[in-house]
GUBAKOL-177031 format. One record per residue (C-alpha): residue in one letter; x, y, z. Coordinates in steps of 0.02 Angstrom, whole numbers. Example, Ala and Ser with C-alpha at 12.3 -4.5 7.8 and 13.67 -1.06 7.14 Angstrom:
r  X  Y  Z
A  615  -225  390
S  684  -53  357
This chain:
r  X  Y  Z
X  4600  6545  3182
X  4688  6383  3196
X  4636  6260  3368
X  4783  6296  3446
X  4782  6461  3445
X  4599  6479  3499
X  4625  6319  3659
X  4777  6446  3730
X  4697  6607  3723
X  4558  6520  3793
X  4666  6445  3926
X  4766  6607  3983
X  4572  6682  4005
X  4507  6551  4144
X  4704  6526  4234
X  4639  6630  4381
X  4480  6514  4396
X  4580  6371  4357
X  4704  6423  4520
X  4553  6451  4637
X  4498  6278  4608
X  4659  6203  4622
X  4676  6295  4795
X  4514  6216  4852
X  4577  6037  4820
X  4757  6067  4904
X  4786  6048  5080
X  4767  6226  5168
X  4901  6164  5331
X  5059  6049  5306
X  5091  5970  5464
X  5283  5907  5434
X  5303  5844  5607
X  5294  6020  5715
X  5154  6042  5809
X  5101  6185  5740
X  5094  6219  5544
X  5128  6401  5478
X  5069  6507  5330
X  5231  6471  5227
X  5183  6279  5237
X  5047  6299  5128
X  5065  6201  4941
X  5055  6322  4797
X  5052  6250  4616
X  5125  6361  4483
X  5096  6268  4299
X  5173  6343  4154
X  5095  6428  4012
X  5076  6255  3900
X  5044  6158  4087
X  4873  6058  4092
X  4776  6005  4252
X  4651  5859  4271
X  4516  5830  4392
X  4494  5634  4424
X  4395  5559  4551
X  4380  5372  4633
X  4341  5268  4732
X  4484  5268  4834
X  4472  5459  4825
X  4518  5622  4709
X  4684  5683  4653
X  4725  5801  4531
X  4841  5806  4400
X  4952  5926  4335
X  5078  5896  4173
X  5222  5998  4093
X  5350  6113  4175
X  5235  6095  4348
X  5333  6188  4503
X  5270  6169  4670
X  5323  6276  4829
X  5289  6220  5013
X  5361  6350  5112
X  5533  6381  5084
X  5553  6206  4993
X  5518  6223  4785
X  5484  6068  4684
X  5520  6054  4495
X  5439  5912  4381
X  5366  5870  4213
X  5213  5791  4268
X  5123  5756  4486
X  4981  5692  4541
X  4920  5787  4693
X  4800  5659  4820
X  4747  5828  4917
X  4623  5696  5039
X  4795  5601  5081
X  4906  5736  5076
X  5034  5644  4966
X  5109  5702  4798
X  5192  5595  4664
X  5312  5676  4532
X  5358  5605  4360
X  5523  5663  4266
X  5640  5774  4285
X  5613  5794  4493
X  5690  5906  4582
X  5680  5981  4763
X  5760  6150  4803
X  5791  6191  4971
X  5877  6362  5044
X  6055  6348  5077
X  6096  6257  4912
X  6015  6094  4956
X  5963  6018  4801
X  5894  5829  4754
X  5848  5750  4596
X  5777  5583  4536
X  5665  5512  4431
X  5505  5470  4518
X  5463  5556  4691
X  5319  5489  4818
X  5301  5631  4939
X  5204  5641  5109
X  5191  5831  5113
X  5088  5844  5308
X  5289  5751  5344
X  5378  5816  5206
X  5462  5649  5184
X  5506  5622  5007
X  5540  5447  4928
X  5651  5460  4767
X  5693  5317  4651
X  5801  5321  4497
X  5946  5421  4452
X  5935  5510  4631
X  6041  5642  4684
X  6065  5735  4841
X  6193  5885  4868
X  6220  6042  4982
X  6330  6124  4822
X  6497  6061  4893
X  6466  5855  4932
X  6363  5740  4834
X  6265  5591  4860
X  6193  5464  4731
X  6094  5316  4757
X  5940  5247  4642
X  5830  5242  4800
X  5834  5373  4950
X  5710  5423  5082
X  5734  5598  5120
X  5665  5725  5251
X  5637  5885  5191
X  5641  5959  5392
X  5780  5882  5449
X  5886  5855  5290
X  5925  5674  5315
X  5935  5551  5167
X  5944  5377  5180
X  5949  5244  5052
X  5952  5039  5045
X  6017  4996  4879
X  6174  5050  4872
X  6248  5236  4873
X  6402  5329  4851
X  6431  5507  4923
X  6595  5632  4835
X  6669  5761  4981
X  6808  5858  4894
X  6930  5700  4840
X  6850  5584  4946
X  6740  5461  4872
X  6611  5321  5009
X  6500  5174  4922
X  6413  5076  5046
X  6273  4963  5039
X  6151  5061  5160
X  6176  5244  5218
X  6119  5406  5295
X  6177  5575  5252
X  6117  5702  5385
X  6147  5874  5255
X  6143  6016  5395
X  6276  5918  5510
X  6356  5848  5364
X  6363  5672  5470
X  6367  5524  5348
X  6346  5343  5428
X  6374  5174  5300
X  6337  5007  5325
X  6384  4852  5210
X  6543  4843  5093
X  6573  5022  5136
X  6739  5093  5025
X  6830  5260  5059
X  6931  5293  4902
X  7039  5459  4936
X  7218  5499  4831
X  7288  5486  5012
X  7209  5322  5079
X  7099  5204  5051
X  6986  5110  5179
X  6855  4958  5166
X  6729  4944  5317
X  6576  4875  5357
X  6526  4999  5461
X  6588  5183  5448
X  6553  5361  5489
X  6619  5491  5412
X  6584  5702  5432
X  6594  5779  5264
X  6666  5950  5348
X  6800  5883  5485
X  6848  5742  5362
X  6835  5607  5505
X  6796  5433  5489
X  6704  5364  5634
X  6736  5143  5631
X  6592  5049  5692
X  6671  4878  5638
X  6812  4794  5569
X  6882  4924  5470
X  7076  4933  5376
X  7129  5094  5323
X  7301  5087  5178
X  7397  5222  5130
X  7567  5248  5051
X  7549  5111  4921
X  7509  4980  5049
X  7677  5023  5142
X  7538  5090  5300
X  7391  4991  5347
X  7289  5021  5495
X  7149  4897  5563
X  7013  4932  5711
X  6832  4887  5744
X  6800  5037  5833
X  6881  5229  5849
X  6921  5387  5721
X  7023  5430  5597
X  7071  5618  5565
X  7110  5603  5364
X  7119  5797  5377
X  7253  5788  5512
X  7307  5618  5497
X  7285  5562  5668
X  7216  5378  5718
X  7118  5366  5908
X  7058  5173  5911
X  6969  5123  6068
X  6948  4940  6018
X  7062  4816  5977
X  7163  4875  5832
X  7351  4862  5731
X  7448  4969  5662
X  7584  4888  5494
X  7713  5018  5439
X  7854  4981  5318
X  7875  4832  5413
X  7847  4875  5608
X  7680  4809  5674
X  7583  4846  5814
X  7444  4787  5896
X  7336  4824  6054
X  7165  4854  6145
X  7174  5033  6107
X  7297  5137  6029
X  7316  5334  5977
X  7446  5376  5823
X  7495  5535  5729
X  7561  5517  5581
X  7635  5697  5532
X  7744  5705  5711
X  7741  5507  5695
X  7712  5485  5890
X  7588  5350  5935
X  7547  5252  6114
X  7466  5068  6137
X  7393  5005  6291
X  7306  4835  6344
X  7389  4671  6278
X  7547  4769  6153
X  7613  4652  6013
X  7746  4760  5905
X  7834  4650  5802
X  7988  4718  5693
X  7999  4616  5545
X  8165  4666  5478
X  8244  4614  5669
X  8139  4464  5676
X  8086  4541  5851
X  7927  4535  5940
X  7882  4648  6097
X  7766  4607  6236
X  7691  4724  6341
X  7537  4819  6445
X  7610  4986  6360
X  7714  5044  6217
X  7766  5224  6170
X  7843  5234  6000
X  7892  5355  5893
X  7876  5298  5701
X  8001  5436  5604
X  8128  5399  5714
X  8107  5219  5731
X  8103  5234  5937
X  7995  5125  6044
X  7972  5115  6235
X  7889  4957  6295
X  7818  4968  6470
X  7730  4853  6597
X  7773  4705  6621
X  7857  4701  6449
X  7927  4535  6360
X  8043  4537  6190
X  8070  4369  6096
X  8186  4380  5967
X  8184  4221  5849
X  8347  4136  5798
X  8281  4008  5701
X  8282  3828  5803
X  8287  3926  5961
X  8202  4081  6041
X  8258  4209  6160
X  8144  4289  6258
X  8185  4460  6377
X  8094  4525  6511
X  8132  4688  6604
X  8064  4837  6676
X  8069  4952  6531
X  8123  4925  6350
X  8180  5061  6233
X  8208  5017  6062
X  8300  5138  5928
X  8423  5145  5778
X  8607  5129  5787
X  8684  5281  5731
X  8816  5296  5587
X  8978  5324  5612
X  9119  5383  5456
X  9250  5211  5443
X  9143  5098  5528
X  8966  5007  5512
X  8860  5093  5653
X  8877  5113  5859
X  8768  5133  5999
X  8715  5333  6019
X  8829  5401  6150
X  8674  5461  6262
X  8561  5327  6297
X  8413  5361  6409
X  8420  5339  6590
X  8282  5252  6681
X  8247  5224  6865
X  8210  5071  6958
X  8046  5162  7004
X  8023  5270  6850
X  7865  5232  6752
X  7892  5277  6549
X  7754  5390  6480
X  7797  5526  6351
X  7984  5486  6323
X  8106  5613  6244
X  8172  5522  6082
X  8219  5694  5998
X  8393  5746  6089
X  8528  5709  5962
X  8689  5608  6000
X  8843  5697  6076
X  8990  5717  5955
X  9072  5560  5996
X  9273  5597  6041
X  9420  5499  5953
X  9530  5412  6103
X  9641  5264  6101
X  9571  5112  6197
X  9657  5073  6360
X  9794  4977  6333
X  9840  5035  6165
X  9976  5148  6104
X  9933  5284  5985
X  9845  5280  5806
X  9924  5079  5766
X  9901  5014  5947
X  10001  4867  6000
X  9994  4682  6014
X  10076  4557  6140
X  10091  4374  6091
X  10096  4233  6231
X  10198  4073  6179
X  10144  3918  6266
X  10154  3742  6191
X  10085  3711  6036
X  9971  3855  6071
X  10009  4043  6023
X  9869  4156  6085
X  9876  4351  6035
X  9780  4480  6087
X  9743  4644  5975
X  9718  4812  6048
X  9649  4938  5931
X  9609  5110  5946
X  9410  5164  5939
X  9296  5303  5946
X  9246  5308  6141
X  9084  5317  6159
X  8924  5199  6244
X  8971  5062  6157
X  9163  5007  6195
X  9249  4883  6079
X  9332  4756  6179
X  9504  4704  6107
X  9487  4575  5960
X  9554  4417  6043
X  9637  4294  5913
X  9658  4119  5960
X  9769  3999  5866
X  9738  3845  5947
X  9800  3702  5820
X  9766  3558  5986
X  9614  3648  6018
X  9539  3606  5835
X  9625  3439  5798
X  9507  3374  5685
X  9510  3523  5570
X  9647  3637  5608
X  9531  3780  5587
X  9574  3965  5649
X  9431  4037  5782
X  9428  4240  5783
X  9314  4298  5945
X  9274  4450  5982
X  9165  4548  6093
X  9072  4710  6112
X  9052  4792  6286
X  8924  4928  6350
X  8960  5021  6532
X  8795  5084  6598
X  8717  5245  6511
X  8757  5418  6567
X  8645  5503  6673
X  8519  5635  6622
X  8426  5738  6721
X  8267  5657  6788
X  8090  5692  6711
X  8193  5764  6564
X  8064  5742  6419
X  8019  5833  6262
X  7848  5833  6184
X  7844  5722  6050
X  7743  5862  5940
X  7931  5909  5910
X  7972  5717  5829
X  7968  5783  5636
X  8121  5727  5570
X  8157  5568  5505
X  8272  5398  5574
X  8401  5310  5458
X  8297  5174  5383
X  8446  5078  5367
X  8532  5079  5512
X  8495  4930  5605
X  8382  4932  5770
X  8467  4878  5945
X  8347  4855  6118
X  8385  4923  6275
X  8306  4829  6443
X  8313  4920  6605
X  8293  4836  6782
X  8272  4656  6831
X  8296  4586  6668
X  8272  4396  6647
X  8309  4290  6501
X  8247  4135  6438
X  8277  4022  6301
X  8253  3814  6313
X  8449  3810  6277
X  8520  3948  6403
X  8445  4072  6550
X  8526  4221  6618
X  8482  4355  6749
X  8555  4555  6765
X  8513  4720  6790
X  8505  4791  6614
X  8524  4710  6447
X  8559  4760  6264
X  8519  4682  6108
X  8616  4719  5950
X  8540  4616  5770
X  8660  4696  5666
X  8804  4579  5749
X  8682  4465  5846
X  8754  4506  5997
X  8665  4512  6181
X  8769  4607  6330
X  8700  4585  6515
X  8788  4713  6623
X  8780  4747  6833
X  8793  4572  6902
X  8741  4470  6757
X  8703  4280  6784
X  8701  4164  6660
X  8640  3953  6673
X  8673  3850  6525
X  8620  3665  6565
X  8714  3640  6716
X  8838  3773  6733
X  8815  3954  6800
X  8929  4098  6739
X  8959  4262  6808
X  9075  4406  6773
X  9048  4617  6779
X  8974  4595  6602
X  8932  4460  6493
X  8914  4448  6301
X  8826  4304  6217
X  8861  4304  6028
X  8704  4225  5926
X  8679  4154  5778
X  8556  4089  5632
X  8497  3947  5756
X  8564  3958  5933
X  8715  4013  6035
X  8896  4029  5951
X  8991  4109  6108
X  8994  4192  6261
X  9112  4326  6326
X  9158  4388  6496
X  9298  4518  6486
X  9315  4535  6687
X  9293  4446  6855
X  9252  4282  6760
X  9169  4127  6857
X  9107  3963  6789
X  9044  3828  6890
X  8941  3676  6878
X  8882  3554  7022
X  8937  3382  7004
X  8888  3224  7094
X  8716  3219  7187
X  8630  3386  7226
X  8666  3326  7429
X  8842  3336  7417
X  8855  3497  7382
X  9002  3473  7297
X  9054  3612  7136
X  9179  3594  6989
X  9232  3789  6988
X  9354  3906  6861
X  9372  4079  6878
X  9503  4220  6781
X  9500  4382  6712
X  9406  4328  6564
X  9317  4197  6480
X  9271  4129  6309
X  9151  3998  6292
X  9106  3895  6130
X  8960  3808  6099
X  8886  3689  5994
X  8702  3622  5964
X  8660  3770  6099
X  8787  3692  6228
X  8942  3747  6297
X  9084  3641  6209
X  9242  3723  6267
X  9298  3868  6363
X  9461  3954  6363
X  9482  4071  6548
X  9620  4188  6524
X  9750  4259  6632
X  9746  4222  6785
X  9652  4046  6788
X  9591  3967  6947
X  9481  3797  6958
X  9414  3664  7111
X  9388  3523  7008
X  9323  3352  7084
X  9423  3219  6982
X  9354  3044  6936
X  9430  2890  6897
X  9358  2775  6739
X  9231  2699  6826
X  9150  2887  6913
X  9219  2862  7072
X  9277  3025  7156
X  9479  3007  7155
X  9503  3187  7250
X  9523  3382  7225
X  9631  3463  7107
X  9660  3661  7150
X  9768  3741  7020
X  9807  3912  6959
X  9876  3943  6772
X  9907  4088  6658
X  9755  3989  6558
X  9648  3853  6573
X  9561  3755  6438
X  9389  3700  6488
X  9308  3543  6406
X  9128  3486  6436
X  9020  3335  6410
X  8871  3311  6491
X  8817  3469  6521
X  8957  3494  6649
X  9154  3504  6649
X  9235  3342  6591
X  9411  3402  6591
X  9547  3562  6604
X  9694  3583  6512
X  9779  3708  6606
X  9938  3814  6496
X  10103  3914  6566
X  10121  3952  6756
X  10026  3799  6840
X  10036  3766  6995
X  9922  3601  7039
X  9876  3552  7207
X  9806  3361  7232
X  9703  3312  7391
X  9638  3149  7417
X  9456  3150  7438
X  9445  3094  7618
X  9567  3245  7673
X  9458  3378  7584
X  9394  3515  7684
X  9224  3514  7555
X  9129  3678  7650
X  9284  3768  7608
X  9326  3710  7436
X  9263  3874  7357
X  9345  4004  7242
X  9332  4204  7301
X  9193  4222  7190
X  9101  4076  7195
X  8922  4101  7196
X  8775  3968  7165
X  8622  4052  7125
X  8522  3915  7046
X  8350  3963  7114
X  8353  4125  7028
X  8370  4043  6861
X  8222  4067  6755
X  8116  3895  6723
X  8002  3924  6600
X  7965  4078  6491
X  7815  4077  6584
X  7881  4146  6723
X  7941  4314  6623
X  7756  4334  6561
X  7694  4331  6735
């Protein structure tokens, strides 16, 4: 009979012996940190038919060892090897090959090597480990795992698959029975949706939350979304972002900033509070405030305490200050570029913005002639005087929020000498918003529908609005900002101070440009005046009319045209700046000239009538238009002062 034949036979006769002994040697109680061990913690070792078991002892104690196909239970827990040594005085295994520990509930880990404390049942694996629960997997080449509790941890870098979702990290813990997974150190979420680098993240394997524990920037659609915090979640099952730390927010060009912020993508509402920055690229507009509600698909944004905008015009910048700003996209309209919707918001004084309603669509706007036209082809009226012809255009418009004032063409060959060049103005009014019903908000769960892209953006600022810029400062009730034509209108008794002249009216319209101001436009009740001589004398160069047209140049007022009706005070001077007396004259227009930041001459056109009074014989209390008002202490010094 050959050896091998005769060693097996032999061996399948003494396997029962060969069990009792290796009973004696094994721990009888594992301890596994519970106080009390039961009868399923015992260690039973099954070797297969070909196994082998040695008996060696030290001086640093016994072990034995088992080799080929050895399987090991421990109460519910089963471990699978080719070759362990069991130190039964030290209660500590070590597994060669093809380890693997399977646990109930489809827990399963593999490796190469396994050091196991089995009165703990902590297990450290090294080499090709793997840890998985039959749904998410975790790989590492060193872990330390807990067979009780189900926590692995590794060291030397890991990476963990949930569904599509892919985490490396330097360090990590993966806790299997609350599927909680925490990285530390050049952590990377890779997921076909998003993609976010961290150096500190958690993430839960069955709510698909990511949990930020520092500076953390989460990117999705191609880079056009990026989203930045040091601390908060991030529902990737739900999309929804809840940042408690400082944190920003880019998308396709809007960015937003604050101490803490909350944002849902899919109904694309979102809130900041604490120090707001939102910053529209495309507008070149940057919004200050303690609170800002904004609605992403529909490109709407409500700015609240104490909030600031600063648009940049290249040399100079404007900055706005009111109670409340609200900030959407002009809406399209069939033969022309885009208006303001017909049913802006309404906002009280006293009203504090929370959840705003940005989901109520525009009224059909009605076609109706502009006052003072005549039908479909409206009419125009030409006024001959001198060498000047001025005509005045009255077309017919859609009526809605945003009126269109009369295109007012001025051919003013004495007015441009030098270049005989042809000036078109025109101006864009707003009345005040219609009224809706107060408190009369939407959820913004209902927000699911998407803003024209390319309609351009216009702001809204309600209540005590003040405006700053190192060239010109104005004060009014309520503002609007337009980028598409650059223009600013300042309705319910406007003020506006450019160097040293004041102008009022019932609205006024400052056109912008690339750099500064190109012109201002106020289409009723019309006032310009400037103080002249020493602030003592109280004495005030003054024009007032129906409307006015001011030109400017370097970001001061060069001319002014005030049209009909033209009224002026003006102190005269001879050559040498002495006061000569007071001119008081009315005119059908007046042609305003400055130098030195305050009127240097009129030219007054058709109708004058011109009153001289020497300047001992003038009453000065009394020399004061109807409207004159000088409101220089309410001028805004420094922009400052609207950050305050």
């Amino acid at each position: 009979m050959p050896y091998k034949t005769i060693f097996l036979s032999f061996a399948r006769q003494l396997r029962p012996l060969i069990m009792a002994v290796a009973l004696l040697h094994l721990p009888t109680m594992l301890r596994a940190q519970a106080p009390k061990a039961d009868t399923a913690d015992k260690i039973k070792v099954i070797l297969a038919q070909a196994g082998k078991m040695e008996f060696f002892k030290t001086d640093s104690g016994s072990y034995i060892k088992y080799v080929d196909d050895v399987i090991i239970y421990q109460g519910t827990d089963t471990l699978y090897c080719d070759s362990l040594y069991n130190f039964t005085e030290k209660k500590k295994l070590e597994a060669f090959s093809n380890v693997r520990i399977a646990q109930q509930g489809g827990t399963e880990a593999t490796c190469d090597y396994l050091r196991y404390q089995s009165d703990l049942k902590l297990a450290h694996m090294t080499g090709n480990v793997g840890l998985t629960d039959g749904k998410n997997n975790l790989w590492c080449e060193e872990l330390d795992y807990n067979l009780s509790t189900k926590v692995g941890t590794y060291n030397r870098n890991g990476t963990l698959q949930s569904d599509s979702t892919i985490v490396s990290s330097e360090r990590g813990t993966y806790d299997v029975r609350l599927h909680e997974a925490r990285f530390i150190g050049n952590v990377i979420v890779s997921d076909p949706r998003y993609h976010i680098t961290s150096k500190d993240l958690g993430y839960n394997t069955e709510t698909k939350v990511e949990t930020f524990f520092a500076h953390s920037v989460v990117t999705s659609d191609s880079g056009r979304s990026v989203l930045t915090t040091s601390s908060g979640t991030y529902d990737s099952k739900n999309v929804v972002a809840h940042f408690t730390g400082r944190s920003s927010i880019w998308n396709d060009g809007q960015y937003i900033e604050a101490d803490s912020m909350q944002y849902d993508k899919l109904s694309g509402y979102g809130y900041a509070l604490g120090q707001v920055v939102s910053i529209d690229t495309a507008q070149h507009a940057t919004i200050y405030c303690g609170r800002a509600d904004f609605f992403r698909r529909k490109r709407v944004l409500w700015a609240t305490i104490k909030p600031v905008v600063e648009i940049a015009t290249g040399k100079d910048t404007f900055y706005m200050r009111a109670d409340t700003f609200y900030s959407a996209p002009m809406v399209k309209v069939p033969g022309r570029a885009f208006r303001m919707p017909e049913d802006l918001p309404e906002v009280s004084a006293k009203d504090t913005v929370r959840t705003i309603d940005s989901t109520v669509a525009p009224k059909p706007a009605a076609t109706k002639p502009a006052e003072g036209s005549k039908g479909k082809r409206g009419r125009s009226k030409k006024v001959v005087t001198d060498s000047t012809t001025v005509e005045i255009v009255t077309k017919p418009v859609i009526h809605d929020s945003m009126w269109i004032v009369p295109d007012v063409k001025y051919r003013l060959a004495d007015f441009y000498r030098d270049t005989g060049r042809k000036v078109i103005q025109s101006a864009t009014t707003t009345p005040p918003p219609k009224k809706r019903k107060k408190n009369q908000h939407l959820s913004p769960a209902v927000d699911t529908t998407d803003g024209d892209t390319t309609a351009p953006v216009f702001f809204t600022g309600y209540h005590h609005v003040l405006i700053f810029s190192d060239s010109l400062q104005a004060r009014c009730d309520s503002v609007t900002f337009t980028r598409c034509d650059s223009v600013v209108r300042m309705i319910n008794e406007p003020i506006a101070w450019s160097r040293g002249s004041q102008i009022t009216g019932d609205t006024i319209y400052m056109q912008l440009d690339s750099s500064s101001v190109r012109s201002m436009y106020v289409p009723d009740n019309s006032f310009v005046v400037s103080r002249t001589g020493p602030e003592q004398a109280d004495l005030f160069d003054q024009v007032q009319g129906k409307t006015l047209t001011a030109f400017f140049k370097d970001n001061n007022i060069r001319k002014m045209i005030v049209h009909p009706d033209a009224q002026s005070i003006y102190f005269t001077k001879d050559d040498n700046g002495a006061y000569m007396g007071l001119s008081q004259a009315n005119a059908e227009m007046m042609r305003i000239y400055f130098g030195e930041e305050k009127i240097s001459k009129i030219k007054y056109i058709k109708n004058v009538q011109n009153v001289m009074t020497p300047m001992e014989q003038v009453d000065l209390p009394n020399a004061r238009l109807s409207r004159f008002k000088w409101l220089y202490k309410e001028r805004p010094q420094s922009k400052e002062e609207l950050f305050r």
